[in-house]
DODOMAR-533502 format. One record per residue: residue in three letters; x, y, z of N, C-alpha, C in turn. Coordinates in pm, whole numbers, padded with zeros to 5 digits, always signed. Layout:
alaXYZXYZXYZ
...
This chain:
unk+05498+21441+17931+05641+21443+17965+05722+21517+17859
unk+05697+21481+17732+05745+21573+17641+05729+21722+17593
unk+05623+21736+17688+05570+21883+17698+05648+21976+17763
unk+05681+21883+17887+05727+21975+18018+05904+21983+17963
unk+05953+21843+17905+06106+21879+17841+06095+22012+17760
unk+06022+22007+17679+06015+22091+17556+06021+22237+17622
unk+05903+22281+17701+05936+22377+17799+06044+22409+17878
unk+06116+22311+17920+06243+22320+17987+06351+22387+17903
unk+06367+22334+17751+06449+22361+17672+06432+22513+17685
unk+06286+22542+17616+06250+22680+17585+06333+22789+17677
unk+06267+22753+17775+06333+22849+17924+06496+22894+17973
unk+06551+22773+17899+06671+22764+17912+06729+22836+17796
unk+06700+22836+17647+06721+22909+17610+06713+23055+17628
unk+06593+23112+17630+06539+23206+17696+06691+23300+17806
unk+06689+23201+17905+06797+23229+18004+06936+23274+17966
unk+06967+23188+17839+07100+23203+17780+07108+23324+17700
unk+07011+23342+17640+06997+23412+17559+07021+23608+17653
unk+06864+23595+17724+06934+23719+17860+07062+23724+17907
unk+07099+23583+17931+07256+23632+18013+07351+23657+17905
unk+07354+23642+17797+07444+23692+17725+07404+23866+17670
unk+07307+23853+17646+07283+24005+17629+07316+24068+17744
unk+07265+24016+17877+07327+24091+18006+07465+24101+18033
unk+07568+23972+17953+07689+24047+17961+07739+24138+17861
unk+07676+24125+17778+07724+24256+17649+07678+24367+17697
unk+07577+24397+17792+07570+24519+17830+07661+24583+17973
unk+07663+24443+18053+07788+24506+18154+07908+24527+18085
unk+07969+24481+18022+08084+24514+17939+08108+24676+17815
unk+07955+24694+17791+07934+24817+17740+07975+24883+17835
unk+07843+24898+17903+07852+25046+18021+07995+25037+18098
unk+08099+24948+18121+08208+24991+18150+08271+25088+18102
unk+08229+25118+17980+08281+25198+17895+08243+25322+17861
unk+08308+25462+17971+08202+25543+17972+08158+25623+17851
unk+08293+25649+17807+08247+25710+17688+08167+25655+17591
unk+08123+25501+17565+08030+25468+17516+07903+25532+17597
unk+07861+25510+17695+07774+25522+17758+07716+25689+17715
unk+07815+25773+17711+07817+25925+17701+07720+25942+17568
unk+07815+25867+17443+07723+25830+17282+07594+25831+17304
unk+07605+25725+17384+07415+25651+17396+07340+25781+17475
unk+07407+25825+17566+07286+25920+17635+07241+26012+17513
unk+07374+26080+17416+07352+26159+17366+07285+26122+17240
unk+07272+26020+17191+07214+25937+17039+07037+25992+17085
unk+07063+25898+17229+06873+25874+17261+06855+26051+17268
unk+06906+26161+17314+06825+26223+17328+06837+26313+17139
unk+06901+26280+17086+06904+26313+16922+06744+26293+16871
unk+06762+26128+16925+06667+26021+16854+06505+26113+16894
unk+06521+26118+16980+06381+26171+17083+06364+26290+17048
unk+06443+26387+17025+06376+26519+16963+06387+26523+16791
unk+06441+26440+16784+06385+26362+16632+06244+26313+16636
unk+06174+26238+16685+06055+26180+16725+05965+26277+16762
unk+05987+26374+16845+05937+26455+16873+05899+26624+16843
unk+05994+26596+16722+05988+26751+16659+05885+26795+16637
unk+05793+26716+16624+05649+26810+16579+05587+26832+16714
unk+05591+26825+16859+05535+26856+16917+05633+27007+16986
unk+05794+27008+16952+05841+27098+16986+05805+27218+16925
unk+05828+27202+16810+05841+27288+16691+05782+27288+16612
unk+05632+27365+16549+05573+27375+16405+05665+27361+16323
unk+05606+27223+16238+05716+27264+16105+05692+27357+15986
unk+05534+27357+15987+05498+27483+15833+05603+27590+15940
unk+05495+27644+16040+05526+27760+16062+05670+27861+16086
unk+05728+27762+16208+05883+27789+16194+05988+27728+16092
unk+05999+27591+16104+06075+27555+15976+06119+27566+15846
unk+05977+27613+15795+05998+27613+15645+05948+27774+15596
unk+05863+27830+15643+05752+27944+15630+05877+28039+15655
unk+05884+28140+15534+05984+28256+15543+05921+28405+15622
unk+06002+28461+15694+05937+28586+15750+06088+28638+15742
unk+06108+28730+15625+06166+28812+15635+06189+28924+15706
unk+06097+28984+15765+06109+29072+15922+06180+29015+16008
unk+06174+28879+16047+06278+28834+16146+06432+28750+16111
unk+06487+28816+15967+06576+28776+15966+06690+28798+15999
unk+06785+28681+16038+06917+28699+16089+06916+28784+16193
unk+06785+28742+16322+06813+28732+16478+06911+28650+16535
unk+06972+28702+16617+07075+28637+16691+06957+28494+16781
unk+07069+28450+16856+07005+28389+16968+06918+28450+17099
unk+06771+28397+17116+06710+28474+17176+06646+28382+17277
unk+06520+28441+17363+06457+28323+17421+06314+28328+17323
unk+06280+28479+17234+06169+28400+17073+06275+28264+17034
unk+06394+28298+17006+06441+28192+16908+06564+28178+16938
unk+06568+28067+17005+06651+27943+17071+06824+27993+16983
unk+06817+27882+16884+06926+27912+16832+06973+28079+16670
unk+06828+28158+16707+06860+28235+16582+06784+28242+16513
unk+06788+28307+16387+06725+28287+16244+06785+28320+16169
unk+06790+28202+16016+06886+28225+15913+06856+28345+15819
unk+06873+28365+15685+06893+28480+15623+06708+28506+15562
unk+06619+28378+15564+06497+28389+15505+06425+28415+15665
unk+06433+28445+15760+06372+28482+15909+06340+28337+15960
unk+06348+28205+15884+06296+28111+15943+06409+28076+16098
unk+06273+28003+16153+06367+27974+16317+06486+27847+16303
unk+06594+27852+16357+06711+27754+16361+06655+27681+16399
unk+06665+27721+16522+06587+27607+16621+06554+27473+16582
unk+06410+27515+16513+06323+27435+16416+06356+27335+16358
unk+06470+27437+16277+06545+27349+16136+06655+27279+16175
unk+06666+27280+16265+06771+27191+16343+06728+27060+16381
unk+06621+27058+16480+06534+26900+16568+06457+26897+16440
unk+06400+26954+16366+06348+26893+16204+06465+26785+16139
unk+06586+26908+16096+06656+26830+16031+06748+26643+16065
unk+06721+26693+16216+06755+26578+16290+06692+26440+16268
unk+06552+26472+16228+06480+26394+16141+06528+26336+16067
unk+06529+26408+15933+06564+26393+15821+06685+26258+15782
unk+06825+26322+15822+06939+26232+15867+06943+26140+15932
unk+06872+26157+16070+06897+26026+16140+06808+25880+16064
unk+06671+25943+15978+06602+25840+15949+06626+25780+15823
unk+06740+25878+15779+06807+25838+15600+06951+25718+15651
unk+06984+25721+15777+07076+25673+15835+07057+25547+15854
unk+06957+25515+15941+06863+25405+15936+06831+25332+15821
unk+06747+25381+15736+06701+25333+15616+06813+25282+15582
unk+06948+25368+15545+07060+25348+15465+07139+25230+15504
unk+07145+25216+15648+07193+25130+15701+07145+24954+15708
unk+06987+25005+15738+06887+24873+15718+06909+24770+15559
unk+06904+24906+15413+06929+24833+15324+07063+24780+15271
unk+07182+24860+15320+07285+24813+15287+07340+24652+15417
unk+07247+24675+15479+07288+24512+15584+07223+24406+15513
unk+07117+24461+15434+07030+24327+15366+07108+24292+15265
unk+07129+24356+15180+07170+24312+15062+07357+24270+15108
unk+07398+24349+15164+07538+24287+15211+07534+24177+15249
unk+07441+24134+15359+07503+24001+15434+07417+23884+15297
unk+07337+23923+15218+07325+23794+15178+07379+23773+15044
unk+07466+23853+15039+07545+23872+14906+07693+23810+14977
unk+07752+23840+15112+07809+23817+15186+07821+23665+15219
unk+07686+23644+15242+07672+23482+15318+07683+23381+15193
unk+07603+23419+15036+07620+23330+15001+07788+23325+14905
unk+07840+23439+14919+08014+23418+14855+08064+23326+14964
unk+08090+23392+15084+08138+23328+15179+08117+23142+15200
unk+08001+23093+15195+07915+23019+15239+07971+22920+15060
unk+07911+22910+14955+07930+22875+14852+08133+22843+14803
unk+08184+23007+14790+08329+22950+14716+08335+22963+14602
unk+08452+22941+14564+08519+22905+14444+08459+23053+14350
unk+08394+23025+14218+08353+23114+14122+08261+23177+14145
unk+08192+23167+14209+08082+23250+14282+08114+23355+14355
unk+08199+23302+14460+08292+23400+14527+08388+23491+14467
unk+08465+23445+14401+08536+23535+14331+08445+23636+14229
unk+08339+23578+14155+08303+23684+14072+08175+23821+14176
unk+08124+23781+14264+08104+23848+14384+08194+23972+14463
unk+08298+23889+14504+08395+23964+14544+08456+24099+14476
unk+08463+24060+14361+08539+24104+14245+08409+24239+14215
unk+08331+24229+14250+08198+24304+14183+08167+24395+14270
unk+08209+24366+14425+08268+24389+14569+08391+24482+14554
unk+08479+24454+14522+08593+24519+14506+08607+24628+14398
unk+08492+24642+14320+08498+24740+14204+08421+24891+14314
unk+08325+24870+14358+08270+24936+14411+08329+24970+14523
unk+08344+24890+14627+08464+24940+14756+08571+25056+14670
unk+08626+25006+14572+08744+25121+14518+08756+25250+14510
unk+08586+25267+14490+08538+25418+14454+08496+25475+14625
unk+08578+25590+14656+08511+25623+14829+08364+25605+14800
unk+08343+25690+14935+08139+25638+14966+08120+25768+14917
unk+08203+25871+14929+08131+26021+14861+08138+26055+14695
unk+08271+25962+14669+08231+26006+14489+08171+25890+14502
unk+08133+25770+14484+08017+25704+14464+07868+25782+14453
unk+07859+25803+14571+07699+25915+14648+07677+26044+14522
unk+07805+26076+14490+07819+26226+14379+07750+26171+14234
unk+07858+26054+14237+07825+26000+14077+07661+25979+14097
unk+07636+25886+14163+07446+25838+14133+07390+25969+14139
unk+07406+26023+14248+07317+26175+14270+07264+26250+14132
unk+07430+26295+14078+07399+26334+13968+07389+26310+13907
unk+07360+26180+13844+07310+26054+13727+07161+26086+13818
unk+07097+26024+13939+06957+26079+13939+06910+26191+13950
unk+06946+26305+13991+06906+26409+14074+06909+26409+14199
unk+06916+26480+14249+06864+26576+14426+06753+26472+14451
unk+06748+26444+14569+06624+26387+14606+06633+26266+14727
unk+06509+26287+14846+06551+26192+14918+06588+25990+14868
unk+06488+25985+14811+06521+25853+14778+06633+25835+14655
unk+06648+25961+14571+06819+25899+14482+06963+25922+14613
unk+06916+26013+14743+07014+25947+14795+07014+25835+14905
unk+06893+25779+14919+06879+25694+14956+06963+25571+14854
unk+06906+25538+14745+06980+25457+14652+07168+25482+14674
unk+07202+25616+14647+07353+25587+14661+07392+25553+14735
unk+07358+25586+14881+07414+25581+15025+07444+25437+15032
unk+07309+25396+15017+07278+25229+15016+07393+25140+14896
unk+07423+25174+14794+07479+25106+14733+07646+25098+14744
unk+07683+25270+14828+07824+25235+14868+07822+25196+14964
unk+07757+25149+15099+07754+25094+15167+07766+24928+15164
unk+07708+24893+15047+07689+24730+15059+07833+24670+15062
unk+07942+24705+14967+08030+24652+14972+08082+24614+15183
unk+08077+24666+15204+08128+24752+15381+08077+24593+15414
unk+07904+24562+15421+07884+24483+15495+07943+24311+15400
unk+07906+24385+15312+07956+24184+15260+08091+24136+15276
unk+08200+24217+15287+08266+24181+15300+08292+24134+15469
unk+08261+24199+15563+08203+24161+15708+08196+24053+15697
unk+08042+24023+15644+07968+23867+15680+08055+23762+15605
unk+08118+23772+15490+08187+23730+15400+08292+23671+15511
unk+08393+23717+15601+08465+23757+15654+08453+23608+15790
unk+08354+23662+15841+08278+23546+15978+08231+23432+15962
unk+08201+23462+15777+08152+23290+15777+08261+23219+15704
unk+08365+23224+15684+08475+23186+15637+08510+23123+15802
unk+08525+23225+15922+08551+23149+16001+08471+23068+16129
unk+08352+23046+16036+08280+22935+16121+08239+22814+16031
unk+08234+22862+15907+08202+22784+15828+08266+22590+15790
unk+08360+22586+15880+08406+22461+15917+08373+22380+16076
unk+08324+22432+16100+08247+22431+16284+08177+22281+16226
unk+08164+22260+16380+08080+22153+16381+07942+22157+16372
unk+07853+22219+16422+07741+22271+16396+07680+22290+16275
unk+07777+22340+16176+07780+22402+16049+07755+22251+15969
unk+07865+22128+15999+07844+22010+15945+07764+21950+15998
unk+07718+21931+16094+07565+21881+16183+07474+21894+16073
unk+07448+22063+16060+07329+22085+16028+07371+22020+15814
unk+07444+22047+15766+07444+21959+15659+07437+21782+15601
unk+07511+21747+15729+07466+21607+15753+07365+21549+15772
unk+07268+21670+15841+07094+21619+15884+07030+21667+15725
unk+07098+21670+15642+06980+21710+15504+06927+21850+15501
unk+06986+21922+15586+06951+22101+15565+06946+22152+15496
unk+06865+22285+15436+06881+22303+15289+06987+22429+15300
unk+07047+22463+15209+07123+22543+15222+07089+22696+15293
unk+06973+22732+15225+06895+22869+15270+06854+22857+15394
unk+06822+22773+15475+06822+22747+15587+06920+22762+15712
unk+07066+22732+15632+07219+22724+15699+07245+22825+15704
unk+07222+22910+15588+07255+23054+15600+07211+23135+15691
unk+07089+23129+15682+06941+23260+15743+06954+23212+15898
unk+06973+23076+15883+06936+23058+16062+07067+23004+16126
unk+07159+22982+16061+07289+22974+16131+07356+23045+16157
unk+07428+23062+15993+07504+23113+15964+07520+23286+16014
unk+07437+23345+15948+07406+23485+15945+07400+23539+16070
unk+07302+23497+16201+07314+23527+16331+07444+23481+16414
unk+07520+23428+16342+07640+23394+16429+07781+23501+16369
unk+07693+23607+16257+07773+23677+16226+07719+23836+16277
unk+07601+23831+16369+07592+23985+16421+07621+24060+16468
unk+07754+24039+16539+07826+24078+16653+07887+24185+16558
unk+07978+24156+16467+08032+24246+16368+07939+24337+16241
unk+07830+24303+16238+07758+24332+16108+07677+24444+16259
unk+07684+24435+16351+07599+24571+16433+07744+24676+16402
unk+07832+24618+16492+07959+24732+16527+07973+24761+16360
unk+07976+24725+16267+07980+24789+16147+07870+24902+16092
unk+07750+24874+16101+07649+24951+16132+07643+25088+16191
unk+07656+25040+16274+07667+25150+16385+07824+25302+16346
unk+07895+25219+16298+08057+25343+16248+07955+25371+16110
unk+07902+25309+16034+07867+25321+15885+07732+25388+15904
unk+07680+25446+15967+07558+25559+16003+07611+25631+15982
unk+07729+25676+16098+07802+25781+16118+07801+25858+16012
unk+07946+25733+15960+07968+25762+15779+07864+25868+15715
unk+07743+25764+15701+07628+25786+15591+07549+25967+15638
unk+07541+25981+15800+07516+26116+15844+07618+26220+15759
unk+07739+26185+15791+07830+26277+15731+07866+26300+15572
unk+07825+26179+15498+07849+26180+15346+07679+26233+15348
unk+07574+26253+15397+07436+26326+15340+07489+26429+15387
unk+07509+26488+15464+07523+26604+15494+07638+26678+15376
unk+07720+26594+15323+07838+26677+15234+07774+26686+15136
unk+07698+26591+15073+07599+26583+14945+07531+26738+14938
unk+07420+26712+15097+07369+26841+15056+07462+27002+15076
unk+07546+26966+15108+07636+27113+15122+07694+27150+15020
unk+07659+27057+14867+07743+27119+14745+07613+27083+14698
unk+07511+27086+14728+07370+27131+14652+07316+26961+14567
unk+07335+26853+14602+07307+26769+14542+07253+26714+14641
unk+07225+26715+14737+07111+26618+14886+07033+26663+14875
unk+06946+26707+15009+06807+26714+15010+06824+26861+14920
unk+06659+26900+14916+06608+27018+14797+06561+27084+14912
unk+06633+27196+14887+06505+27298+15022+06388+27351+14925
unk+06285+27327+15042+06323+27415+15142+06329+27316+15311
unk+06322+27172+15261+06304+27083+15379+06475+27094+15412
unk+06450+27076+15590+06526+27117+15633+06661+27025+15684
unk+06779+27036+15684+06923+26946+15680+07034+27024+15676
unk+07093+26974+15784+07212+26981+15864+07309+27056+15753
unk+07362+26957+15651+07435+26995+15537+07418+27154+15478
unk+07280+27124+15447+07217+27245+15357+07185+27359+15445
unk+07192+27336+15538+07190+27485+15653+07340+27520+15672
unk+07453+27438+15682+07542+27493+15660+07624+27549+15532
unk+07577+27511+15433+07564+27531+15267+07522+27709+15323
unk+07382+27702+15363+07293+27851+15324+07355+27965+15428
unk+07442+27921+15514+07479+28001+15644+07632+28076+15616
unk+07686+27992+15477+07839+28023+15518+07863+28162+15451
unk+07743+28193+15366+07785+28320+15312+07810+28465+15433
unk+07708+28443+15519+07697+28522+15641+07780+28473+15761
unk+07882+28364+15704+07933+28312+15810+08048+28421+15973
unk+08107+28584+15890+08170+28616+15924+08094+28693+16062
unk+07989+28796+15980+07887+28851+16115+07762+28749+16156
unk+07745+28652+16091+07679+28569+16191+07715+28467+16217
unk+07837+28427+16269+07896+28243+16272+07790+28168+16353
unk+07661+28165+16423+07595+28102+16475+07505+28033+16349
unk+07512+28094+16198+07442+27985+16117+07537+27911+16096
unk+07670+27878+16128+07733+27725+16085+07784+27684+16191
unk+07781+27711+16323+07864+27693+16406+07734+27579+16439
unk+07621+27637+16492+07477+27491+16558+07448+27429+16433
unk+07464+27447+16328+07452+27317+16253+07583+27200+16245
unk+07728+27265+16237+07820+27180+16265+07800+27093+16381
unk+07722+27147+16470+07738+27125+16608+07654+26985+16589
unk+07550+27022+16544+07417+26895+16522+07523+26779+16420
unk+07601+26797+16356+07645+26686+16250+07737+26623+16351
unk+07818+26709+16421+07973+26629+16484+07884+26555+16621
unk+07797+26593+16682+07720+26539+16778+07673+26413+16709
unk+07537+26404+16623+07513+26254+16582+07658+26195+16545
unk+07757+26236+16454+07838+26142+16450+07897+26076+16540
unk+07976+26164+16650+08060+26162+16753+07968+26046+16876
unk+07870+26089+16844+07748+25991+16916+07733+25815+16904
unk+07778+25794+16767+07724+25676+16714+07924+25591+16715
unk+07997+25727+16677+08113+25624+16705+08175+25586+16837
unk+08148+25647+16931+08134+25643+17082+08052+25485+17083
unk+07929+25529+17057+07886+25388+17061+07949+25233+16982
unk+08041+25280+16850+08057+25197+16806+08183+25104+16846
unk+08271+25200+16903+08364+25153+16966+08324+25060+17074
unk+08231+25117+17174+08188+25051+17284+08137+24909+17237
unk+08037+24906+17130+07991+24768+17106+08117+24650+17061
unk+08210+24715+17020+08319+24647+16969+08429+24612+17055
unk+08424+24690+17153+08487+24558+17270+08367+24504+17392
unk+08262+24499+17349+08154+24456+17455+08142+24356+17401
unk+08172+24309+17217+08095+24168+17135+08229+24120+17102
unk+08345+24173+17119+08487+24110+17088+08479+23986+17169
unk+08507+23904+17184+08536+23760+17265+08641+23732+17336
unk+08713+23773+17279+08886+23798+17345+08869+23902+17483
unk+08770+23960+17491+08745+24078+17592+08643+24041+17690
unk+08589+23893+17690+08483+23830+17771+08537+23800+17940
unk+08665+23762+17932+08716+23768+18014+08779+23910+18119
């Protein structure tokens, strides 16, 4: 008998759980221009994933052939070739790589360390909080691009020193978020339930607390990619992001602008690739943000 309850529960959760995701997604797709983001993210994402079956990367991407330099647009070569004969094309669904997966990363570590830097100011109080906050507020002060400048050039060029900066001006963004949500649940009943039953604190956090703050810590995410696409890309356009000869958005428009007058097709399809992922992800971000708003359930 206690089997079949226990199962019952399960299922029912289960159920709740779908129908609420099923209304966050009817409430999305109302929204076309979200919808527009997403078509255009997934197919980013996918010839990101797929670049190596489109495009050799030794051969076109990186491999110089000066005989074919600075071809226009052709049906050899899609979007061109820059000033070393290598194919655009290439260095384009390559570079798409590059960014979207520094975006990710960047995003993944600045949610970790935010929300639990977040949960336990929020969650805790008093001196904790304040000296948190305060440590929070030093860093928020500085934008996300002189932040990204300063570490860069304290480490060098390199994917993982900008991995480190991206990530570290980012954290402020999310703690203050989670910081933010658990202030206003943190008097709930649930919240005192689970302290009254002898809960341990790390417990309240990770499995309460924190998932009842995802609604905002995604829609933050999601604008703060954007961000992070567009601050790598500026990095490498004043020569401190990626190192060529690997290939990025930034740094192709860096290497294009000298020839920009008789050939505007080297900055015009790389602009094109940066304002697309961005324009992509804030489309989406908007959309998630009145699909998880509550006030908008109705």
């Amino acid at each position: 008998m206690d089997t079949i309850n226990t199962n019952a529960k399960e299922q029912k959760i289960v159920v709740k759980k779908r129908s609420q995701f099923m209304a966050i997604w009817f409430r999305f797709r109302k929204n076309k221009l979200a919808l527009v983001g997403l078509t255009l993210l997934i197919c980013l994402a996918s010839v990101a994933i797929f670049a190596d079956l489109i495009a050799n990367y030794e051969e076109k991407a990186i491999t110089q052939n000066i005989r074919q330099r600075l071809q226009k647009p052709s049906p050899d070569h899609l979007f061109g070739t820059d000033h070393l004969g290598r194919d655009l094309f290439a260095r384009i669904i390559h570079g798409a790589r590059i960014s979207i997966s520094l975006g990710i990363l960047t995003i993944c570590i600045s949610v970790s360390v935010g929300a639990i830097i977040g949960a336990v100011s929020g969650y805790y109080g008093g001196k904790l909080d304040n000296v948190l906050m305060r440590i929070m507020d030093v860093i928020i002060a500085v934008p996300n691009i002189l932040m990204a400048i300063s570490i860069v050039a304290a480490l060098g060029p390199g994917l993982i020193n900008i991995l480190i900066a991206m990530s570290v001006a980012m954290v402020p963004n999310f703690a203050r978020v989670v910081r933010a949500s658990i202030m206003s649940i943190l008097g709930q009943e649930f919240i005192e339930a689970a302290k009254a039953c002898g809960t341990r604190d790390r417990r309240i956090i990770f499995r309460h607390i924190i998932p009842n703050a995802i609604g905002p810590i995604i829609v933050q995410g999601t604008l703060s990619m954007a961000n992070t696409i567009l601050t790598i890309s500026a990095l490498s356009f004043v020569g401190l992001g990626i190192e060529p000869p690997i290939p990025e958005w930034g740094a192709m428009l860096s290497e294009g602008r000298f020839q920009m007058r008789n050939y505007p097709y080297l900055v015009v399809i790389p602009g094109l690739a940066i304002m697309s992922a961005v324009m992509a992800l804030n489309l989406i971000g908007d959309g998630l943000r009145d699909a998880l708003d509550p006030k908008l359930k109705n």
